[in-house]
SETI-808195 format. One record per residue (C-alpha): x, z, y; chain; residue number from 1. Coordinates in Angstrom, 3 decimals, decimal comma, always signed. Layout:
// residues N
x  z  y  cadena  num
X  Z  Y  A  NUM
...
END
This chain:
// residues 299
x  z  y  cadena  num
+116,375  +108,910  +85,368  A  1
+112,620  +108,456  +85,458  A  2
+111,095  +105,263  +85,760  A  3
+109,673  +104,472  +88,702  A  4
+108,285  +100,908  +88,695  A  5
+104,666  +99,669  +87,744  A  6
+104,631  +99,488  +84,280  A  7
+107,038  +103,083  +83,480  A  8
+105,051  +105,328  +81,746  A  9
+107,937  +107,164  +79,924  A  10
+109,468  +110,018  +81,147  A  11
+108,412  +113,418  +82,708  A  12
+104,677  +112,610  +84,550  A  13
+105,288  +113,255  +88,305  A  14
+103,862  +116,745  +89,637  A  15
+100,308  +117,138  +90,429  A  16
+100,082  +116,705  +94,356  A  17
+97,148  +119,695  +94,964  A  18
+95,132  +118,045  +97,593  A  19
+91,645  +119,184  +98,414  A  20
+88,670  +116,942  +97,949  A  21
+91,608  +113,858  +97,586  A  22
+93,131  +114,644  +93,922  A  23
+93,390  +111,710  +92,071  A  24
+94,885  +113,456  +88,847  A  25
+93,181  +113,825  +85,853  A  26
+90,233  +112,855  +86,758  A  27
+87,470  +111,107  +84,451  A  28
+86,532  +107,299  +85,109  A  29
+84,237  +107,383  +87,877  A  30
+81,298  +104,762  +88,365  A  31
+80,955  +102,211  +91,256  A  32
+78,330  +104,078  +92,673  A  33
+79,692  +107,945  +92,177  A  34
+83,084  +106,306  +94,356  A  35
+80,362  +105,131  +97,005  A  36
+78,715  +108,904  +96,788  A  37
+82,224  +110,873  +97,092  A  38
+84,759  +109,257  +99,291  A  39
+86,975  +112,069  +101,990  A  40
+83,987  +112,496  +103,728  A  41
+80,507  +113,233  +104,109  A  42
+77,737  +109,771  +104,419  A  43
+76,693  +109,660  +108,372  A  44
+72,799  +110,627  +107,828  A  45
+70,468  +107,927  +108,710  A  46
+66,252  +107,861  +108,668  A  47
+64,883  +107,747  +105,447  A  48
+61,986  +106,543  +106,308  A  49
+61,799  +103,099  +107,703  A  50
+58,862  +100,798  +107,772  A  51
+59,628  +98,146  +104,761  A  52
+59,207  +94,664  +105,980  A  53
+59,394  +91,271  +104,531  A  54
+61,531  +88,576  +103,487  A  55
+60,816  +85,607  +101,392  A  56
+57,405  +87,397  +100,247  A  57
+58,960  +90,155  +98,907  A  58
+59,716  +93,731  +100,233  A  59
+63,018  +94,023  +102,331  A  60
+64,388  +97,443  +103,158  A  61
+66,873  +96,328  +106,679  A  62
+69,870  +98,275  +107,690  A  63
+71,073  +97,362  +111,252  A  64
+74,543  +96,875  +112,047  A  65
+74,966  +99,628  +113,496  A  66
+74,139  +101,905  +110,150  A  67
+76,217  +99,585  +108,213  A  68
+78,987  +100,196  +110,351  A  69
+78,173  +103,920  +110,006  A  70
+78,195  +104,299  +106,313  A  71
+80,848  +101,964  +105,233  A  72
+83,437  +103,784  +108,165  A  73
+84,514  +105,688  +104,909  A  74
+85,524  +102,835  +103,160  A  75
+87,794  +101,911  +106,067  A  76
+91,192  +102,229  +103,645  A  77
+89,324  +100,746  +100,456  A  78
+90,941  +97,624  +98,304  A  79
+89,771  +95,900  +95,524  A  80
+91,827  +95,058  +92,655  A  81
+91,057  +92,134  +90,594  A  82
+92,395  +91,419  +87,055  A  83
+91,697  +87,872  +85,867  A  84
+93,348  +88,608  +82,117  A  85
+92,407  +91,799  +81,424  A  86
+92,355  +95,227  +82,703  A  87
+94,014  +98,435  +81,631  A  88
+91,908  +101,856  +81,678  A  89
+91,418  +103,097  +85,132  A  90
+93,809  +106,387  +83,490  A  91
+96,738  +103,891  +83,239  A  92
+96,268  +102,397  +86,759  A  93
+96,044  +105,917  +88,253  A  94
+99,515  +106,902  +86,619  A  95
+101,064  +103,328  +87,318  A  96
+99,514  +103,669  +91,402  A  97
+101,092  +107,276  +91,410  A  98
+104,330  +105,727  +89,679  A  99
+104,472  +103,427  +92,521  A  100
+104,479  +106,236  +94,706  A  101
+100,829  +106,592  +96,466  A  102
+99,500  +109,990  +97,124  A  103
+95,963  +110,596  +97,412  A  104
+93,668  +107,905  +96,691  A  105
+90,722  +107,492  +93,910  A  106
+90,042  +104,330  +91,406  A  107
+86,386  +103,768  +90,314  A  108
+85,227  +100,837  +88,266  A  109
+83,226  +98,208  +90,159  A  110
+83,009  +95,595  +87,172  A  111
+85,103  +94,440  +83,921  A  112
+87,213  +92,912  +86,483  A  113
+87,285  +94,446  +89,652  A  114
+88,176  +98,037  +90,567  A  115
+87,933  +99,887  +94,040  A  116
+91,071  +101,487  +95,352  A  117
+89,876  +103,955  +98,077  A  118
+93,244  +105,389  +99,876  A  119
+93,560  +108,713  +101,785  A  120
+96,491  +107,991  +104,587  A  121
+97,399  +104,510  +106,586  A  122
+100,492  +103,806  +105,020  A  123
+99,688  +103,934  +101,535  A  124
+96,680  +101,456  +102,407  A  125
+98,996  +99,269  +104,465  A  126
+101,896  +99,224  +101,717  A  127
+99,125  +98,242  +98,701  A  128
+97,370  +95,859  +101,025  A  129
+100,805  +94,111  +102,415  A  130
+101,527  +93,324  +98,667  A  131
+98,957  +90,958  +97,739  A  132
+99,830  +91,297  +93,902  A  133
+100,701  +93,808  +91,792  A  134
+102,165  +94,744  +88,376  A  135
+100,361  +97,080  +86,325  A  136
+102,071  +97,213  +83,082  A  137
+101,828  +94,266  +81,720  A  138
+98,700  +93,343  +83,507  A  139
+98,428  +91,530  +87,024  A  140
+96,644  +93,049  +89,970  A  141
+95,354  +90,984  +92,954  A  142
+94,613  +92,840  +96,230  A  143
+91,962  +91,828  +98,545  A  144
+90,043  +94,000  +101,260  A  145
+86,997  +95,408  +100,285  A  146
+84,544  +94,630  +103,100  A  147
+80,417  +95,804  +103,455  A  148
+79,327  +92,160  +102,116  A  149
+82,304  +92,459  +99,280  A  150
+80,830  +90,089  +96,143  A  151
+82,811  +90,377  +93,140  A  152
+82,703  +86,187  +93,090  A  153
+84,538  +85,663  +95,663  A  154
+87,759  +86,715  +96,797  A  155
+87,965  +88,300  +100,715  A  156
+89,297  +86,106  +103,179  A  157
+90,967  +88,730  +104,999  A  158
+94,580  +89,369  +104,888  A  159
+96,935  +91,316  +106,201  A  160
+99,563  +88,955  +108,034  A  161
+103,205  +88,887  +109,806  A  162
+102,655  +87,039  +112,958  A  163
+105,862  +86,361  +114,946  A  164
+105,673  +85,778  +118,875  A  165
+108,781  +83,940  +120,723  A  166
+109,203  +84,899  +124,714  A  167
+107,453  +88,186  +125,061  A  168
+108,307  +89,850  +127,976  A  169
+110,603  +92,267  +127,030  A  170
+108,486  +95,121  +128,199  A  171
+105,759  +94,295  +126,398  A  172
+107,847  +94,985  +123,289  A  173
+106,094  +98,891  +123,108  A  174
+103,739  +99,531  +120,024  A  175
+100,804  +99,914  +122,259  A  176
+101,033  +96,039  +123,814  A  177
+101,963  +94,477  +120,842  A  178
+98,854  +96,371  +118,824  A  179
+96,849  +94,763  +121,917  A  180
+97,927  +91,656  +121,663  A  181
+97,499  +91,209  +118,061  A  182
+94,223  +92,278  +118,240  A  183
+93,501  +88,734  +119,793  A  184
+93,873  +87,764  +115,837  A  185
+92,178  +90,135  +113,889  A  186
+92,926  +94,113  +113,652  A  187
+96,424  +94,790  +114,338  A  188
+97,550  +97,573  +111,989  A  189
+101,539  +98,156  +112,698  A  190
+104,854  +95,869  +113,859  A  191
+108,187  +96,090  +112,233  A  192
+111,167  +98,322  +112,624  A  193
+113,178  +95,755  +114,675  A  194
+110,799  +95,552  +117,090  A  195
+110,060  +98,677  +117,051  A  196
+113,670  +99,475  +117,907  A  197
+114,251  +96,849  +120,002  A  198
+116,458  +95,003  +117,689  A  199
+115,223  +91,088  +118,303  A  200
+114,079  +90,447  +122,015  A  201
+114,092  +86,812  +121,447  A  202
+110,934  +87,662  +118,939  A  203
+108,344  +90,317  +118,221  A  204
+106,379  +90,400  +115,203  A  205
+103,194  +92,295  +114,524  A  206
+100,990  +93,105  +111,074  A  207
+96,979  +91,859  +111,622  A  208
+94,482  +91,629  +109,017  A  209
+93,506  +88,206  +110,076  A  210
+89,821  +86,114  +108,659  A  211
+91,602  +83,165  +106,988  A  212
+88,389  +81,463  +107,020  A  213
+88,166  +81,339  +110,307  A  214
+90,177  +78,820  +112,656  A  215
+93,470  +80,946  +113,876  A  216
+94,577  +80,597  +117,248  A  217
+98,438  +79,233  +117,371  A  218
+98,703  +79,434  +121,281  A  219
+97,312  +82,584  +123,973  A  220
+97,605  +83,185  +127,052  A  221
+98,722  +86,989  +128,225  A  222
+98,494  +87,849  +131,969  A  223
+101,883  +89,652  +132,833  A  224
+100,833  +91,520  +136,364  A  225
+98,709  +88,238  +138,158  A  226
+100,992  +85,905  +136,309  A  227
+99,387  +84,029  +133,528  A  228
+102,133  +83,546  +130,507  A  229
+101,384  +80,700  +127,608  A  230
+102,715  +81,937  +124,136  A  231
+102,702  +81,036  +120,648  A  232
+101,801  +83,017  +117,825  A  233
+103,199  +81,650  +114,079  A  234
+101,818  +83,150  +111,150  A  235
+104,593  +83,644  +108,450  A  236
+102,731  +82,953  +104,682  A  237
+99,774  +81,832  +105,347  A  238
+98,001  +80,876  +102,530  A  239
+95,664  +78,001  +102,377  A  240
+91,940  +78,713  +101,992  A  241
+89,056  +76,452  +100,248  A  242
+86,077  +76,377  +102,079  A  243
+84,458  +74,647  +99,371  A  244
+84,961  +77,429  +96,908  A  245
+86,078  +80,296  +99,379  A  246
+89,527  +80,589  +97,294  A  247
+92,702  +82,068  +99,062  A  248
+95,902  +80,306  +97,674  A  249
+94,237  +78,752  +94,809  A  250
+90,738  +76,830  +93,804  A  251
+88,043  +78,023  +91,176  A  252
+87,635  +75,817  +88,120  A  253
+84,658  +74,527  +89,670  A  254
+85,781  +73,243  +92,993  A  255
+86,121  +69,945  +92,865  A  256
+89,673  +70,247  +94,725  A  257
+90,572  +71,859  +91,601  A  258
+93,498  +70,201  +89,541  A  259
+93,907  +71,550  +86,077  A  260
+97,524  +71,137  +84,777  A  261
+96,882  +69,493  +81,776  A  262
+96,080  +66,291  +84,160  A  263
+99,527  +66,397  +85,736  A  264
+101,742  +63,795  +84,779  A  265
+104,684  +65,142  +83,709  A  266
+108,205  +63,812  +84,824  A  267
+110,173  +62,018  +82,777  A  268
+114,247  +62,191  +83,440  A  269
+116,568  +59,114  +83,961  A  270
+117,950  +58,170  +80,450  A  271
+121,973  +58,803  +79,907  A  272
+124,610  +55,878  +79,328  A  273
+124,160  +57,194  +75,776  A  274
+120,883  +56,950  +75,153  A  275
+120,806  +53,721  +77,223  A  276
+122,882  +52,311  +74,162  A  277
+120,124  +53,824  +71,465  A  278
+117,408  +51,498  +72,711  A  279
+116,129  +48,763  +71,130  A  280
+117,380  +45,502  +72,712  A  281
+114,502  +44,162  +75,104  A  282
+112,800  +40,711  +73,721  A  283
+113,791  +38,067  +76,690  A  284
+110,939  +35,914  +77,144  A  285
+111,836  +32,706  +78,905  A  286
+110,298  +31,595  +82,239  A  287
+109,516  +27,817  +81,420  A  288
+109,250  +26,731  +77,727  A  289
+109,046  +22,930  +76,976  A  290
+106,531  +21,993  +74,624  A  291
+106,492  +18,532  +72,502  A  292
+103,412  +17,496  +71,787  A  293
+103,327  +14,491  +69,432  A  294
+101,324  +10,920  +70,201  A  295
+98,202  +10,769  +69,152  A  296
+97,941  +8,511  +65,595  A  297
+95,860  +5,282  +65,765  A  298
+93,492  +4,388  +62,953  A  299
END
């Protein structure tokens, strides 16, 4: 039987899926900027020639939100993968990804560290991105979203979350309501099988990228017909986040929340009847000692 895990790369390589235009087979490394030039689908066009303004005293070429939004839409199911103690070649991570069992997708090479995971469908984006690490061979691979102001220094705040809600009306337990309501939180992307089946009334759970960064809302209001109904919304894993250093689940070395191990005290265990009887006896110092002192002599 053929492995299947992360880190197989024995056995017969899986068939080559032919895919127009989405191939990630055999493929040579690929820069940063020849993923950003040949993702699924054409860049929207936008003018070429704008009138260069200024910022700081120096030239500033502006992009409006609108264009950003335009030209990073094809980016929508892009991840970045981090590796903080080394990195494989991108040949290895395309086999292990395929291993795994995602289809069509492409790997390009932001930095030494970082690596941009664009995916072709929903589900393999939502199955990589659920996971937040991975196992590539021997190496470890954190997932984070890549996002239009992605810097390499920082790791995105935005992650996709379980969010359980108690008391839902039952027949707001469709996949269209619950996507609405957990759009309150972030961008709802999918709820489980249960309650997609039905299986828990008592609770309904939903999948939202959710902003860490940002304060999350634990109680909403939904309005059921005219009648307002107060619910609570608990996030399940939620990692903590350092605004100081903008770390999720952990702090940079140069935070100054950040607690290397080697100052850790380490705990010491109770000693055993046994060992009790190994130790030196303890010197007993008395509480009062008398002292004589002699009378003086007279000359």
């Amino acid at each position: 039987m053929l492995s299947t895990t992360a880190g197989g790369v024995t056995g017969r390589p899986p068939a080559i899926i032919d895919t127009p235009g989405c191939s990630h087979l055999d493929q040579p490394a690929k820069t940063f900027l020849q993923a950003l030039n040949g993702q699924h689908c054409a860049a929207p066009i936008i003018p070429e020639e704008v009138k260069v303004e200024k910022y700081k005293g120096l030239p500033c070429v502006a992009f409006t939100i609108d264009e950003v939004n335009q030209l990073s839409a094809r980016f929508s199911r892009a991840l970045v993968g981090t590796f903080y103690y080394g990195r494989p070649s991108l040949q290895f991570i395309r086999l292990c990804l395929e291993r795994i069992g995602f289809m069509a997708f492409t790997v390009a090479l932001i930095d030494t560290n970082h690596i941009l995971i664009n995916f072709s469908s929903d589900n393999d984006y939502h199955r990589c991105f659920k996971r937040h690490d991975w196992k590539i061979g021997s190496y470890s691979m954190r997932i984070s979203k890549w996002t239009p102001d992605f810097d390499p220094r920082y790791e995105s705040p935005i992650l996709p979350l379980w969010i359980a809600i108690k008391d839902l009306p039952i027949h707001l337990h469709s996949r269209s309501s619950l996507l609405r309501i957990g759009n309150v939180f972030g961008k709802a992307i999918k709820i489980d099988t249960i309650t997609e089946n039905f299986g828990r009334p008592s609770t309904a759970r939903v999948c939202v990228e959710v902003d860490i960064s940002k304060p999350l809302p634990t109680k909403f209001y939904i309005k059921n017909g005219e009648t307002p109904v107060l619910l609570t919304a608990m996030f399940e894993d939620l990692p903590e986040y350092c605004n100081e250093c903008r770390g999720v689940g952990r702090h940079s070395k140069e935070c100054k929340s950040f607690i290397p191990t080697h100052h850790q005290q380490p705990k010491t265990l109770p000693l055993t009847k046994e060992h009790q009887k190994n130790q030196p006896p303890k010197t007993q110092i008395p509480v009062k000692t008398s002292l004589k002192i002699p009378p003086p002599k007279h000359q």
